[in-house]
N, C-alpha and C positions, 0 to 999 in steps of 0.2 A: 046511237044510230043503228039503223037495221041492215045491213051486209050479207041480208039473202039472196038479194036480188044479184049480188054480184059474185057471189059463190055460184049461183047459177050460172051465171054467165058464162067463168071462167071454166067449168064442167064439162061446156056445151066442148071447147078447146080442147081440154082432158082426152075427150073421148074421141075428138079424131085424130089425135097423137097416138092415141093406142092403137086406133085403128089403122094408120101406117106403118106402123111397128109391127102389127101382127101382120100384115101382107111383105115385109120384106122376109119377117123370119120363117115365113111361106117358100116366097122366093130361094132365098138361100136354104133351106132344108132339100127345095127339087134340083137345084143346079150341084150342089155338094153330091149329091144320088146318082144325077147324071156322069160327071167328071170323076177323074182319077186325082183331082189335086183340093185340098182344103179350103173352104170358102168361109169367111166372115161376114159379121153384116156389115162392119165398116167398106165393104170390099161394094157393095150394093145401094145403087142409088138409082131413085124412078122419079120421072118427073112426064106428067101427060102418061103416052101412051109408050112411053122407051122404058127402058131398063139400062143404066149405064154401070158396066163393070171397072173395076180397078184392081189390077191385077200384073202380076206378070204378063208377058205376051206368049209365053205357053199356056197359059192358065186362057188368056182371052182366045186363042186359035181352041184350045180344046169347048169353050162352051161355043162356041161362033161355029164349029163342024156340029153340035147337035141342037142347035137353035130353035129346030124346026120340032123336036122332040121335047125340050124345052118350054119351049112356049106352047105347046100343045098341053100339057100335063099342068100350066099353071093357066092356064084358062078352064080348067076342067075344078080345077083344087078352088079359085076367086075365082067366082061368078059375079061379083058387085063390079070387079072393074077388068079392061082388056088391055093388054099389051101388044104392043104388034111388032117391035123390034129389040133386037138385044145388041147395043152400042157398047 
């Protein structure tokens, strides 16, 4: 039997797994820049148009005071998609 058809398929999958991956590790590269404390990707989760941290809550008050910095610098960095708040 022939199983290109679904190697393709599953590809199509692949590729925007990667390509959520390469926008967190986006994310987390500008907020670690931003902040004075160490940020992980497990610490980073996006869903729509939020950005939801986990974290200490010094860590959440330190990126929630430059939010606006923040989200400026990652709308500039991903142009494919917008964020408008950091939860």
């Amino acid at each position: 039997m022939d199983y290109n058809h679904i190697a393709s398929f599953l590809e199509k999958f692949k590729r925007i797994l990667s390509q959520g991956e390469g926008v967190n590790n986006t994310i987390v590269e500008i907020i670690a820049k931003q902040v004075s404390f160490p940020v992980s990707l497990n610490m980073i989760k996006t869903k729509g148009t939020y950005i939801y941290i986990q974290g200490s809550p010094m860590l959440r008050n330190e990126i929630l005071m430059r939010k606006e910095a923040i989200l400026a610098e990652i709308s500039t960095n991903i142009l494919d998609r917008h964020f408008s708040d950091i939860r």
